[in-house]
C-alpha positions in Angstrom: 119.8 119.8 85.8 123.4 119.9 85.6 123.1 123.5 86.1 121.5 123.3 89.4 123.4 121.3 90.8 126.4 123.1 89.9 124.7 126.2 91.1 123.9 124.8 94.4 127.3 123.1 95.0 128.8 126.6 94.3 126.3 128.4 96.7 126.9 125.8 99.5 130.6 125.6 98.9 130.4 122.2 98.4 132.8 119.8 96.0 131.8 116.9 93.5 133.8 114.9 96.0 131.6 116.3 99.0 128.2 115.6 97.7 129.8 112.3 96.1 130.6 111.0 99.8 127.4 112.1 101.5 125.4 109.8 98.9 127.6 107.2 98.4 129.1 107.0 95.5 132.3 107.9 93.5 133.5 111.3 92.3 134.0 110.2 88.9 130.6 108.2 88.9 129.5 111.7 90.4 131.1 114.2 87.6 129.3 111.9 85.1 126.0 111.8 86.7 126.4 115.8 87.0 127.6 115.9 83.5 124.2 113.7 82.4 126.2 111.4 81.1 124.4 109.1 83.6 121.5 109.4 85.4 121.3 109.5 89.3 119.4 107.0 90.6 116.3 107.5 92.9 117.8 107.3 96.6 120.7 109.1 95.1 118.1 111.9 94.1 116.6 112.2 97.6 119.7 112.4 99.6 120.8 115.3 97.1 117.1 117.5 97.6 117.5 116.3 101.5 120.9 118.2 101.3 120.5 121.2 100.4 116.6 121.3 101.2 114.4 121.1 98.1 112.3 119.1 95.9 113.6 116.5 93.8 111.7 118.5 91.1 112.8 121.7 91.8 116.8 120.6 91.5 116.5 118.0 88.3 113.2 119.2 86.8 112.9 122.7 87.5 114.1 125.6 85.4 117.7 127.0 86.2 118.3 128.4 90.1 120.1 131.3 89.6 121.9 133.0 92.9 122.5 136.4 93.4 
C-alpha cells in the first residue's frame, strides 16, 4: 500500500503535505499512515481513491501500480 500511494503522489506531483490537507489531517500523522505505521481511517480512505480516481481496493489492496 505504501507503495501506491507513493507511486501515485509521484505521478500527480503531489506532496505528503498536499494529500495531508485535502483530507484533513497532519503531515506527520500522514508520513506515518503512508509509512503503515498507522492505518488510515475509512473517510480518510475515500477522499484519497476520490483524488486521484480509483478504488479504495485498487490503492490499499491491490498489487503495486507501477508507472511508466
Amino acid at each position: 500500500m505504501k507503495n501506491n500511494l507513493k507511486a501515485l503522489r509521484s505521478k500527480f506531483d503531489f506532496t505528503q503535505q498536499d494529500i495531508a490537507d485535502y483530507i484533513g489531517i497532519s503531515k506527520t500523522t500522514y508520513q506515518y499512515k503512508e509509512a503503515g505505521e498507522k492505518q488510515f481511517k475509512v473517510n480518510e480512505a475515500k477522499k484519497i481513491s476520490e483524488l486521484f480516481n480509483m478504488t479504495i481496493d485498487d490503492i490499499f489492496f491491490g498489487e503495486q501500480v507501477i508507472f511508466k
